[in-house]
C-alpha positions in Angstrom: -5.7 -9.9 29.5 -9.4 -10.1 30.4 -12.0 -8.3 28.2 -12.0 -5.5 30.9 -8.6 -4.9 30.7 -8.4 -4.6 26.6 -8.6 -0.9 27.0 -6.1 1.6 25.1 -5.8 4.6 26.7 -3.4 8.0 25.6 -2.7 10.6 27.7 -0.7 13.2 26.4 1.2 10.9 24.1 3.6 11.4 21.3 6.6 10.5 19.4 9.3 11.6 17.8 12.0 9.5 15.6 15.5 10.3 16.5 16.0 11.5 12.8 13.3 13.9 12.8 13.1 17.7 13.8 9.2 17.1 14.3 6.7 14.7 16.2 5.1 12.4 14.0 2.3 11.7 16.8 1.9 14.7 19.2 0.2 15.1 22.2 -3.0 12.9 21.7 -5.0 12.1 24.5 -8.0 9.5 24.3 -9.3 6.4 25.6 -10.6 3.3 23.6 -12.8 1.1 25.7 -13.0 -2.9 25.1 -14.8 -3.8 22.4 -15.2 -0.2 20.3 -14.3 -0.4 16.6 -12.1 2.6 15.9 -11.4 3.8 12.2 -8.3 5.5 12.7 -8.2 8.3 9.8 -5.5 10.8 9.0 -3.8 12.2 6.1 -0.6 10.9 4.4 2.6 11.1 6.8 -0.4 12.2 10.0 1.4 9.1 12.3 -1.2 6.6 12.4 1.1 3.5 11.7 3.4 5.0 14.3 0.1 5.0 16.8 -0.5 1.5 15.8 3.2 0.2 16.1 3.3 1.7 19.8 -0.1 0.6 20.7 1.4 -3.1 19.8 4.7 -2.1 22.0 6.7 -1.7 18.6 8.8 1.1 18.9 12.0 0.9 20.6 13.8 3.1 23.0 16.6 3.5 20.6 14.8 4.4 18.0 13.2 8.0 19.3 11.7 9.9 22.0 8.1 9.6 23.6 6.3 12.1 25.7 3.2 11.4 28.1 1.7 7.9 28.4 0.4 5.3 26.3 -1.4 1.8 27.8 -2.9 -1.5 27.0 -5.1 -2.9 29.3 -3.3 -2.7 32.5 0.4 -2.3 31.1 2.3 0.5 29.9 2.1 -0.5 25.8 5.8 -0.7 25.8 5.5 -3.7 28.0 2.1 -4.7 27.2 1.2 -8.9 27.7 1.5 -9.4 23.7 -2.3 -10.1 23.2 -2.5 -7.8 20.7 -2.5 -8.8 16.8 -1.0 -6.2 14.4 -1.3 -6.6 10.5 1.6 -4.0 8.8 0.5 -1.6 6.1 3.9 -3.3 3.9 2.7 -7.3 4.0 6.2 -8.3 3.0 8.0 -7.3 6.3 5.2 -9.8 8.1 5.7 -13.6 6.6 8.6 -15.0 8.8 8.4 -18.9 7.3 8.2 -20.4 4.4 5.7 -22.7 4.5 2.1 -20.9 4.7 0.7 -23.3 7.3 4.2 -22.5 9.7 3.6 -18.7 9.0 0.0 -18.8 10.5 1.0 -21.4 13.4 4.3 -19.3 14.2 2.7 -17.3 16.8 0.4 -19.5 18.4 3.6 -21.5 18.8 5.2 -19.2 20.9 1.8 -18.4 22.9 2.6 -22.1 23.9 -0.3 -23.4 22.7 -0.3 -27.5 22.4 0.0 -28.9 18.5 -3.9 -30.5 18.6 -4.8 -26.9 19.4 -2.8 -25.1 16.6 -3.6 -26.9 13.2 -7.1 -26.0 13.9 -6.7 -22.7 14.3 -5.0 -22.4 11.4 -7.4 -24.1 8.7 -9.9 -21.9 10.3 -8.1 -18.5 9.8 -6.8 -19.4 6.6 -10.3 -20.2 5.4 -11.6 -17.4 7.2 -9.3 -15.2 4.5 -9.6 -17.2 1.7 -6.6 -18.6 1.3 -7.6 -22.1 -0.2 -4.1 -23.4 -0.4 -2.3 -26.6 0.7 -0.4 -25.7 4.1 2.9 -26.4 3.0 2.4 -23.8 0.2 5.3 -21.3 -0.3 4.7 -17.7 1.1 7.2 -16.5 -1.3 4.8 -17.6 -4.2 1.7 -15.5 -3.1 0.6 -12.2 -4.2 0.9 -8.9 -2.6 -2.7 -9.4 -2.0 -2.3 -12.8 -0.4 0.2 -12.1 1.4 -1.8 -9.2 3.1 -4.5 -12.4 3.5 -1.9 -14.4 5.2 -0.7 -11.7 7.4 -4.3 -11.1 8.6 -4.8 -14.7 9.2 -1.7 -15.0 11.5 -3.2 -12.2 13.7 -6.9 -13.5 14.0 -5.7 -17.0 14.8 -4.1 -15.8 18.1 -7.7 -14.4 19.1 -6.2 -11.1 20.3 -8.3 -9.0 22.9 -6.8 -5.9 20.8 -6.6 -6.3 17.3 -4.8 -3.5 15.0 -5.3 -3.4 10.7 -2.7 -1.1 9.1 -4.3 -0.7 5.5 -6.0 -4.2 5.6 -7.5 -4.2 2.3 -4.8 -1.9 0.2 -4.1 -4.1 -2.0 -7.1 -6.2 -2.1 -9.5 -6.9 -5.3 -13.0 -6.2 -4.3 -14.2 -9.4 -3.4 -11.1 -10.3 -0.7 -11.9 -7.0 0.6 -15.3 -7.9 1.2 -13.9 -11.6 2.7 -11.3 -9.7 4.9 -13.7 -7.3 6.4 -16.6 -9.8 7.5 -14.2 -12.0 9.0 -12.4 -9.3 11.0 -16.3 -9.0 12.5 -16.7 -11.9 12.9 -13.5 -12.6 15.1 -14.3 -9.2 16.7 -17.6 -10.9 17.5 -16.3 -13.8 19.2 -13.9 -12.5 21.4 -15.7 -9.0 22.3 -12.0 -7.6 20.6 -11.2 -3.9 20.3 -10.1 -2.9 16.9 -8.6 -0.3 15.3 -8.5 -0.3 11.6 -6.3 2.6 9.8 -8.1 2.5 6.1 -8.8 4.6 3.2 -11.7 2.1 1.8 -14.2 3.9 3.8 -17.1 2.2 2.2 -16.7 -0.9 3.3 -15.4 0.2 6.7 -18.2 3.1 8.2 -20.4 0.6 9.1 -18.5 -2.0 11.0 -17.0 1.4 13.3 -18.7 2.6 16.5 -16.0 5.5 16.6 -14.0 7.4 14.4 -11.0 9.0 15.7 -8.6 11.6 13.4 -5.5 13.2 13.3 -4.4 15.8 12.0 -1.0 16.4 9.9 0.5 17.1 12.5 -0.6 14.0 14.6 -2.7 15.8 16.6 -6.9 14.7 17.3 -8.7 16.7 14.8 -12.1 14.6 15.7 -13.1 11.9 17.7 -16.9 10.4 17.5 -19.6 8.2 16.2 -19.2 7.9 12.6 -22.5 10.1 12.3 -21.4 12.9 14.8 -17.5 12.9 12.9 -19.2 13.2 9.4 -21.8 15.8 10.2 -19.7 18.2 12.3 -16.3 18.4 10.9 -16.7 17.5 7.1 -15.0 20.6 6.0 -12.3 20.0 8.4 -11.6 16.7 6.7 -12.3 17.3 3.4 -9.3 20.3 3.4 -7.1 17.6 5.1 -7.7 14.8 2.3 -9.5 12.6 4.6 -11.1 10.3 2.4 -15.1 9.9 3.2 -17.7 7.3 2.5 -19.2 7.6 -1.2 -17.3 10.4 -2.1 -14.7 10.3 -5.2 -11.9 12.5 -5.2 -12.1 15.3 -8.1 -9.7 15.7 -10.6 -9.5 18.6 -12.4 -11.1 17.4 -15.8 -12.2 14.2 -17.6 -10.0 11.9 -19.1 -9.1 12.5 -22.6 -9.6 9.8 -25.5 -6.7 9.7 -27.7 -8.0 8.2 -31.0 -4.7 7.6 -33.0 -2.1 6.8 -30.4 1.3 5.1 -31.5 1.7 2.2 -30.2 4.9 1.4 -28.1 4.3 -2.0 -26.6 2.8 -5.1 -28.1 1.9 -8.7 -26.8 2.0 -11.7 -29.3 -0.1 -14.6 -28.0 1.7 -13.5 -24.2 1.6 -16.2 -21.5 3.6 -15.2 -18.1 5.1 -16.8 -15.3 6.8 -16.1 -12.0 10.2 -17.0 -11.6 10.4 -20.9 -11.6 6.2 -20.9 -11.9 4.1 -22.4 -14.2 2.7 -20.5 -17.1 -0.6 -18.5 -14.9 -2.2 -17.1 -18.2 -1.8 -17.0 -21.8 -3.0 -15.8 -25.1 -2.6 -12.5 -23.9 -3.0 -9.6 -27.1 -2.9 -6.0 -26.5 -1.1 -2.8 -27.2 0.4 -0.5 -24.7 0.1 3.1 -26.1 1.8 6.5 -26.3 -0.3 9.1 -24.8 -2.5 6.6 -23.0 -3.5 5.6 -19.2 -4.2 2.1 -19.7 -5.7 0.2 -16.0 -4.8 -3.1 -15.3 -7.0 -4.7 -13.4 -7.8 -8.5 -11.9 -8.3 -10.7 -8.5 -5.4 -11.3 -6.5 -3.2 -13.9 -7.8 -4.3 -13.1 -11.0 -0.5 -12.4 -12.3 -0.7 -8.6 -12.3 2.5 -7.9 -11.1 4.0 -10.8 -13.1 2.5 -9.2 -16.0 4.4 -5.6 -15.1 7.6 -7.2 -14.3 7.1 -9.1 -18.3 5.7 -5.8 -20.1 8.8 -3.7 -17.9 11.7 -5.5 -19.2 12.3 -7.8 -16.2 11.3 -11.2 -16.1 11.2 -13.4 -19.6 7.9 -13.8 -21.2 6.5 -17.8 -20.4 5.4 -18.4 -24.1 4.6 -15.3 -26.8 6.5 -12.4 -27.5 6.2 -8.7 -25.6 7.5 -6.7 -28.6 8.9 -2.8 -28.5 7.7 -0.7 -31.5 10.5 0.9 -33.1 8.7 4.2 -31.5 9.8 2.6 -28.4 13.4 0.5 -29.4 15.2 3.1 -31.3 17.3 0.2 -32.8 17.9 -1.4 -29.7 15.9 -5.0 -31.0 12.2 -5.6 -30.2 12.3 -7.6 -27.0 12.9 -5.4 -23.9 13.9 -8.7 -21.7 17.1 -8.6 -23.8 18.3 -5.0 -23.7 20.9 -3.5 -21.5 19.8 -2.0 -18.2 21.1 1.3 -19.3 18.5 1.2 -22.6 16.0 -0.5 -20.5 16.0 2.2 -17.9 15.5 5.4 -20.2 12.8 3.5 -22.2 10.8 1.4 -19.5 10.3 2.9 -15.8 8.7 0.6 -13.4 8.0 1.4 -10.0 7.0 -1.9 -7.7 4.5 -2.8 -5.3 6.6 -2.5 -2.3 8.3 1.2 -2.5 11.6 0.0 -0.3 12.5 -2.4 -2.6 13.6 0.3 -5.1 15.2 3.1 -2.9 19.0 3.3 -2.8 20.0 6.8 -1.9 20.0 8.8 1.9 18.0 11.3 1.3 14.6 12.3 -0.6 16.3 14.8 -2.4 19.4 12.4 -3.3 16.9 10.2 -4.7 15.0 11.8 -6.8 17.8 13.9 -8.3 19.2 10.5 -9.2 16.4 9.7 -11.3 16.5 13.0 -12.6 19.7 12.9 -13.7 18.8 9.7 -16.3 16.1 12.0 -17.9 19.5 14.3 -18.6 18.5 16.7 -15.7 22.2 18.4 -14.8 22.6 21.5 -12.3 19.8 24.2 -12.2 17.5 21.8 -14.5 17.8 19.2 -12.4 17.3 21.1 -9.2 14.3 22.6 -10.6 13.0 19.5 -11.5 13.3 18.1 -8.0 11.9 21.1 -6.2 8.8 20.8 -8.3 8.6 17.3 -7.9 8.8 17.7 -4.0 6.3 20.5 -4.0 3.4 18.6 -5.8 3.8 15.8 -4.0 3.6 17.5 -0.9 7.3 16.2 0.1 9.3 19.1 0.1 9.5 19.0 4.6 11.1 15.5 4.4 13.8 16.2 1.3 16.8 15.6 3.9 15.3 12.9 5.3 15.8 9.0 4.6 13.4 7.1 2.3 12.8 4.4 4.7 11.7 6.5 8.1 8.7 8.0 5.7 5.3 6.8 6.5 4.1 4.0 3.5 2.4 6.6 1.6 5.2 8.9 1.6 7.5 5.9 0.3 4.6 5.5 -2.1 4.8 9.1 -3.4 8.3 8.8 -3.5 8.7 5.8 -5.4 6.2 6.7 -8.2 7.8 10.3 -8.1 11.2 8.7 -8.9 9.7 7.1 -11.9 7.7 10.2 -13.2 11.0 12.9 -12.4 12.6 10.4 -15.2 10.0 10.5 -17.6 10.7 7.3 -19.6 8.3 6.7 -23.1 6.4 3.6 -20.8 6.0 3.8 -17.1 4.4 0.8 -15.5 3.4 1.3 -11.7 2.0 -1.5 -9.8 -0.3 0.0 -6.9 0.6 3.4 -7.6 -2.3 4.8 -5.4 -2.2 2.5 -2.1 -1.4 4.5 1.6 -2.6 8.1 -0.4 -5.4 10.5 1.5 -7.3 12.0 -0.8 -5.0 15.4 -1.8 -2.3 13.2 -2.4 -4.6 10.7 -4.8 -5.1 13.6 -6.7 -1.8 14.8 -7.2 -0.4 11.4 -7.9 -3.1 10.5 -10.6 -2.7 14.3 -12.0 0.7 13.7 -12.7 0.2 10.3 -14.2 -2.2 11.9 -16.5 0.1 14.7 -17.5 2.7 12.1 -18.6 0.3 10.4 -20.6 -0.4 13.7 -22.3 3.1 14.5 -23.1 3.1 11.5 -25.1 4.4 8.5 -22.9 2.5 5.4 -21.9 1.5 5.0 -18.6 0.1 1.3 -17.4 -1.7 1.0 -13.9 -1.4 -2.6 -11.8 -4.6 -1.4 -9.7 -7.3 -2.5 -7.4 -8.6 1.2 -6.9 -11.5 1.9 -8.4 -11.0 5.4 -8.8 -8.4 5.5 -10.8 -9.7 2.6 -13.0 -12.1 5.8 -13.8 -9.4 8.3 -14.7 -8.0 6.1 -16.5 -8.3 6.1 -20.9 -8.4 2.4 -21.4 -8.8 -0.7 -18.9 -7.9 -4.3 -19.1 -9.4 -7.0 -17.0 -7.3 -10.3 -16.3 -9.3 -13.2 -15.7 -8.0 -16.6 -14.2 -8.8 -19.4 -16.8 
C-alpha cells in the first residue's frame, strides 16, 4: 500500500450485530485522506470501536450484517492488504506470546520480514513506549497499563500506512500518556501514516488532530472538521451528547463532602504486596479504608495498584503485613479477609476488575445484575425495582436482553461497576472504574459512587483519571521505592 493509497473512505456504511435490533454504526459517509489525524469522538455505546474493527477488516461475515461500502486504500476493508495497525480498547485480548520481545516481533514475523530486520524494530518500539524490560520478560507479569504499552508497540513496529488507537492512553498514568502520544507522532511522522485515535483524554490529543470526526448515539456523523471549526460550531451539540472537550471537567452536582469521624472498616499493618509468584513490589504500607469515604488510589503504571485491590478485596495473600477487617466490617467472621469464605467475602468486600469480561457470568444485562442484586437480599418486586433503576441511571436500560460481551467497553464498564454498586457491600474496590465513559456517563458513574459512600460504605478508586481523583474525599499516592 503506497502513501496514496492509505485512504479510508465510507460511503453509506453501517453495521449491525446479528444479536441486535439496531445498527451500532449507521449510514456514515466520509473520506479520510493519507496522512490526516482523525480524533474519532462519540458517546458511550455510539460504534466507534466497531468503525475501527471494520476499518482493520475485523468483523466477520458471520458475525452481522453491513450496508454500503467501506475501503482502505484500494481494497474493500474486508479484504484490505493488512497494513494497517490496530491497538484494542481491552489490552488483554491483544498479547498473543509470552515473552514480550516475541509479542512485539509476532507480526513483523508474519510480514516476512528477515530476523536482522526484526530485533531492531523491536528495541526501538519498545523503547519508543517505554517499556525498559529485558525481551524475554513475561507479558503476563505487566500491568494493565503496560500491557496497553506493549500492544501499541506491536502496531508501530509494523510501520502501518493506517494506524488505528482504540482508547490508547485509558489506562495510562500521566507520564506514559505523554510517552504514548509523542511517539504515535513521531511514527506518524515517518511514515506520512493516517491515524485515527478514538480517545476521551482530549487534552493531550486536540493538538496532534487535523480533523475531528463524531458520531452520534446512534452511529451516525454528528460533525466532521478541523478541531477549531468542530469546537466552535457544534459545542452544544456535543456537550448534550457527553462528548468530552479539551479543558473542560465534567460537573457533578455538588462538592465532595469531608466526613470527619468515619469508622474505619479496613486497616493495613506494615502491608507489603505481591503478584502471584512476584516478589514483594512495595511495603510498609499504613492506612485505613473508611466507611462513608471515597478514598483515590493513585500511582504510575506498574506501581502495584491492582495488586493492592486484589490484597485490600480479599483475593490474593498479603506479601508481608497484615490487611485487617474492623469488627465494623467482620461481624465475627476473623480479621483477615484472605481467609474468609467466598460467601462472607462477597456481601462484605465487592470488587469490580480492570477488565469488565473477566467478571460477567450471566446472558443477559438484566440476568446479571439481578444476580448481584439478589446477594444484597433483593427478592421479586424489590429486586426488579432495583434493576430497573440501576439500568436507567446508567443509561442501559435498551440493552437489558442483550449479552454482556457484544456491549461496547464502556457499556461493559458501566455494567461491571453497576453489578458491584446493585449489591451494595460495606467496601467496594473498583480498579478503573471510569475508563471507555463519555462524559454523561462519568457523571452518573462517579454520582453513584458518591452516594454509596454517603450511605455509609467505603468506596476505594484504582485510578489514573484525574477527575475523579477530585471528587474523590481522600487520595493516596503509591510510589515505587
Amino acid at each position: 500500500m503506497s502513501v496514496g493509497e492509505s485512504t479510508v473512505v465510507a460511503d453509506g456504511w453501517g453495521w449491525r450485530f446479528g444479536a441486535s435490533p439496531s445498527s451500532s454504526v449507521d449510514n456514515v459517509s466520509f473520506t479520510i485522506d493519507a496522512g490526516e489525524r482523525v480524533l474519532l469522538l462519540g458517546p458511550s455505546g455510539s460504534g466507534k470501536s466497531t468503525l475501527l474493527r471494520a476499518m482493520a477488516g475485523l468483523l466477520a461475515a458471520d458475525e452481522g450484517t453491513s450496508v454500503g461500502s467501506l475501503t482502505v486504500g484500494n481494497h474493500d476493508a474486508r479484504r484490505q492488504s493488512g497494513d494497517v495497525g490496530i491497538v484494542f480498547q481491552d489490552p488483554e485480548t491483544q498479547a498473543v506470546l509470552h515473552r514480550i520481545g516475541d509479542d512485539v516481533a509476532f507480526g513483523l514475523e508474519n510480514q516476512g520480514l528477515p530476523a536482522e530486520h526484526i530485533w531492531p524494530r523491536v528495541a526501538q518500539s519498545l523503547d519508543m513506549v517505554g517499556l525498559d524490560f529485558d525481551l524475554a520478560h513475561s507479558t503476563t507479569a505487566l500491568s494493565g497499563g503496560q500491557k496497553q504499552r506493549l500492544a501499541l508497540a506491536g502496531a508501530m513496529a509494523r510501520q502501518p500506512r493506517v494506524l488505528l488507537l482504540d482508547e490508547p492512553t485509558a489506562n495510562l498514568d500521566p507520564a506514559g500518556a505523554a510517552l504514548v502520544r509523542t511517539s504515535v507522532e513521531q511514527v506518524a511522522n515517518k511514515a506520512n501514516a493516517t491515524v485515527i485515535v478514538v480517545e476521551h483524554r482530549l487534552d493531550l490529543w486536540w493538538n496532534f488532530a487535523t480533523r475531528v470526526l463524531v458520531l452520534d448515539a446512534r452511529g451516525r456523523v454528528l460533525a466532521d472538521g478541523t478541531p477549531a471549526a468542530v469546537l466552535s460550531g457544534s459545542r452544544t451539540e456535543l456537550e448534550a451528547a457527553g462528548i468530552w472537550l479539551p479543558q473542560h471537567a465534567p460537573a457533578l452536582s455538588a462538592e465532595p463532602t469531608h466526613v470527619q469521624s468515619a469508622v474505619d472498616l479496613l486497616e493495613t499493618r506494615e502491608l507489603g504486596i505481591r503478584r502471584p509468584g512476584g516478589p514483594v513490589v512495595l511495603e510498609n504500607l499504613n492506612f485505613q479504608v473508611a466507611a462513608g469515604q471515597l478514598l483515590a488510589v493513585t500511582g504510575a503504571n506498574g506501581v502495584g495498584k491492582s495488586t493492592l485491590g486484589l490484597t485490600l478485596g480479599g483475593l490474593i495473600p498479603p506479601g508481608v503485613g497484615d490487611v485487617v477487617a474492623t469488627e465494623a466490617l467482620a461481624r465475627g467472621t476473623g480479621p483477615s479477609p484472605y481467609r474468609w469464605t467466598s460467601r462472607a467475602l462477597h456481601t462484605r468486600i465487592g470488587m469490580v476488575f480492570q477488565s469488565p469480561a473477566h467478571q460477567f457470568v450471566r446472558p443477559t444485562v438484566r440476568s446479571e445484575l439481578a444476580l448481584s442484586a439478589r446477594t444484597a437480599g433483593l427478592r421479586g418486586a424489590d429486586n426488579d425495582r432495583a434493576v430497573d433503576d440501576m439500568l436507567e441511571r446508567l443509561a442501559l436500560g435498551a440493552h437489558s436482553q442483550a449479552n454482556p460481551f457484544m456491549l461496547s467497553g464502556g457499556q461493559q464498564r458501566r455494567l461491571s461497576v453497576a453489578t458491584a454498586l446493585i449489591a451494595k457491600p460495606s467496601v467496594l474496590i473498583l480498579d478503573e472504574p471510569t475508563f471507555g465513559q463519555d462524559a454523561n456517563t462519568w457523571v452518573q458513574l462517579v454520582e453513584l459512587m458518591r452516594e454509596l459512600a454517603d450511605s455509609g460504605r467505603a468506596v476505594v478508586t484504582l485510578t489514573h483519571d484525574d477527575n475523579l481523583v477530585a471528587a474523590a474525599h481522600r487520595r493516596i499516592e503509591l510510589v515505587c521505592p
